[in-house]
C-alpha positions in Angstrom: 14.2 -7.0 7.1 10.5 -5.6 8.0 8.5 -8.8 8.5 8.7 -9.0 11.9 6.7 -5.0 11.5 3.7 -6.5 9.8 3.0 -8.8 12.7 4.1 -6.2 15.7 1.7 -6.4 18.7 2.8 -2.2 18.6 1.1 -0.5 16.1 3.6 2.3 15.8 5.9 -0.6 14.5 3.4 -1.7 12.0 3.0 2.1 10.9 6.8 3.1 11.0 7.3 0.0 8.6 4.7 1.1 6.2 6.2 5.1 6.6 9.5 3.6 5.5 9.0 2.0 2.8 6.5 4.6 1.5 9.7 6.9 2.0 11.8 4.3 -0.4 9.0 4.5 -3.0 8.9 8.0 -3.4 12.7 8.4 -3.6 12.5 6.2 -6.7 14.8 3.6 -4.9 12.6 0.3 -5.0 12.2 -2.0 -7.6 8.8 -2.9 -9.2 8.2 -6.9 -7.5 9.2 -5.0 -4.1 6.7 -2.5 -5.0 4.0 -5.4 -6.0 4.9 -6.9 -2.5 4.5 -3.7 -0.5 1.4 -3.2 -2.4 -0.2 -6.5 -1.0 1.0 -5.7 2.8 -0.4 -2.3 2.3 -3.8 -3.9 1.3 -3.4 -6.3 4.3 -2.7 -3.6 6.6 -6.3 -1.5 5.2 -8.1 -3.5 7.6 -5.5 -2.8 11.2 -7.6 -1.8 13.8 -5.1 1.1 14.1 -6.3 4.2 12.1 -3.2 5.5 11.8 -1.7 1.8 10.4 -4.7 2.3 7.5 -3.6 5.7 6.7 0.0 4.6 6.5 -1.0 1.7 4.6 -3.0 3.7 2.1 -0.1 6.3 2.0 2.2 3.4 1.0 -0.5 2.2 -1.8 -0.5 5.7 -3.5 3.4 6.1 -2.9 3.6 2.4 -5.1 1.0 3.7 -7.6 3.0 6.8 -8.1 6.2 4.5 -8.8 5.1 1.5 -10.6 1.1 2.6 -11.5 0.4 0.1 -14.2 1.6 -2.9 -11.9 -0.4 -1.4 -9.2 -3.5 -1.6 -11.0 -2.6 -5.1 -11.5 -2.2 -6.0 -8.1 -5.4 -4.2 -7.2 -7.2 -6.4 -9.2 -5.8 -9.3 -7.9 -6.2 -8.1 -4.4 -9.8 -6.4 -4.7 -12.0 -9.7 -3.7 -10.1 -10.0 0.2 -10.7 -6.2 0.5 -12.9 -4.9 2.3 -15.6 -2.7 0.3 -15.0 0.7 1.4 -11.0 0.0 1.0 -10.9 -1.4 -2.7 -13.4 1.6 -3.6 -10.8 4.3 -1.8 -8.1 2.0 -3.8 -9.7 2.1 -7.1 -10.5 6.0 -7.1 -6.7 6.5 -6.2 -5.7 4.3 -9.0 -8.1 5.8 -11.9 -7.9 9.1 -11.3 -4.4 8.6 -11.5 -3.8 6.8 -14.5 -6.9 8.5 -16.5 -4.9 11.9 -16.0 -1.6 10.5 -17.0 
C-alpha cells in the first residue's frame, strides 16, 4: 500500500512513508523480505533531494538493521555499488559498529 509514497511529488509523503515503516520495524511487526525491501527503498531514497526524506530514509535503514541485521548487511552489499559514496560509508559504519558489538 506505500508505493504510490516512494514516487510522491510531496516530500512529506515520501518521508511519512519511510517514518511508518520505520515505526513497524521497531515494533518487531515486519517480516524479514519486507525488511530486505524497505531496506532497498531506504537506499533509494539516500539520494532525495529532501534532507529530511535522507534522514528518514537512514532512520528506516538502522530501524531494519536493528530487526533483521544479518540480512541487512546482505542487502548493503548488494546495494553499495548504486550508492552514492558518502551514503554506503554512513551505511557501513551503522552496520559494523552494530554487528561487531553484538
Amino acid at each position: 500500500r506505500l508505493p504510490p509514497a516512494w514516487t510522491h511529488a510531496n516530500w512529506r509523503a515520501r518521508e511519512s512513508a519511510l517514518k511508518v515503516f520505520s515505526g513497524t520495524l521497531s515494533r518487531g511487526c515486519a517480516r524479514e523480505d519486507d525488511a530486505r525491501e524497505m531496506f532497498k527503498r531506504a537506499c533509494d531514497s539516500m539520494g532525495d533531494r529532501e534532507s529530511a526524506v535522507r534522514d528518514a530514509a537512514f532512520a528506516c535503514a538502522s530501524a531494519a538493521r536493528a530487526a533483521f541485521p544479518e540480512a541487512m548487511v546482505e542487502e548493503f552489499e548488494l546495494a553499495r555499488n548504486d550508492l552514492r559514496p558518502q551514503h554506503a560509508k554512513a551505511l557501513e559504519r551503522l552496520l559494523t559498529t552494530t554487528t561487531t558489538t553484538t
